[in-house]
N, C-alpha and C positions, 0 to 999 in steps of 0.2 A: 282808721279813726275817723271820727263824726266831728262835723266844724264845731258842735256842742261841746263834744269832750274835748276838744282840743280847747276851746276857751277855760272850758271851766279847769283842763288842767295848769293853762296857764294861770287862771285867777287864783289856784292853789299853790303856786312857784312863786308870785310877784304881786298880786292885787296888793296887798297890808301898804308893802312900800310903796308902789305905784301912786294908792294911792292919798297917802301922804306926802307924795312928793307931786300931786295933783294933774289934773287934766291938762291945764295948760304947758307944764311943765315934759310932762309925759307926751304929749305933741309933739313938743321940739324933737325929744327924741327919736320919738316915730319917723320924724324928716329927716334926723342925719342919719337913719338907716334906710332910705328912701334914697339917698344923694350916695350911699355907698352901693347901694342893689344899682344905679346910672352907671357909676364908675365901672363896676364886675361887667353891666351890658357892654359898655363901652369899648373895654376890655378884650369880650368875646372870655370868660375864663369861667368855665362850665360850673367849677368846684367853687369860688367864689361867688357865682350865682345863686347856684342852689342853697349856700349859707344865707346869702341877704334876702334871700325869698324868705326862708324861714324867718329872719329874725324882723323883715318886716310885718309876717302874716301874724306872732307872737306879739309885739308891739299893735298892730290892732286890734287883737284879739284883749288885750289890755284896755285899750281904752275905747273899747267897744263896752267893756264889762265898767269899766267908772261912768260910763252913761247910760247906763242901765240896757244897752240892747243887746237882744241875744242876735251875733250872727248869723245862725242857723236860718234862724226865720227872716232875719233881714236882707238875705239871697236868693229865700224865694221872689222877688221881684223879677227874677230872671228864668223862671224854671216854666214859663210858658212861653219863651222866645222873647224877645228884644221889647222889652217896657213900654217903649215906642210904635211900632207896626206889628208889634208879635210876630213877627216870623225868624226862623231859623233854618240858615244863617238870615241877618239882620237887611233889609231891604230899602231901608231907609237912605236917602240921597248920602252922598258924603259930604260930610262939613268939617272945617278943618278948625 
């Protein structure tokens, strides 16, 4: 599946509600599935993981789609190496 289809199939599951229940709104959530995908690393619990990954990439895939950007094209930022130095892997100092 295509980061395209995968939005738009989410925006076919949950946009209406989303968002009515609005961006700000919809944020929050994003973050307490952000703070459960910590808990799963935390963990080390592989199947736990791979849920919160989903349901964080779902949740932005949401409110990517109530701010009108498609993520497809919003990662090509990355698709000629590192935004910064362009190279890959990234070459740039480390900063903490």
């Amino acid at each position: 599946m295509q980061i395209r289809e995968f939005q738009k199939m989410i925006e076919a599951q949950y946009f209406e509600r989303d968002s009515k229940r609005g961006m700000w709104k919809t944020f929050t959530w994003f973050s307490e599935e952000v703070g459960e995908l910590a808990r799963a690393l935390l963990r080390e619990d592989k199947t736990s993981q791979e849920k919160e990954f989903a349901d964080c990439f779902a949740w932005l895939a949401t409110l990517a789609s109530q701010a009108g950007v498609d993520l497809e094209e919003a990662v090509r930022k990355y698709e000629n190496g590192c935004p910064r130095c362009r190279q890959t892997p990234c070459a740039c100092p480390f900063v903490r």
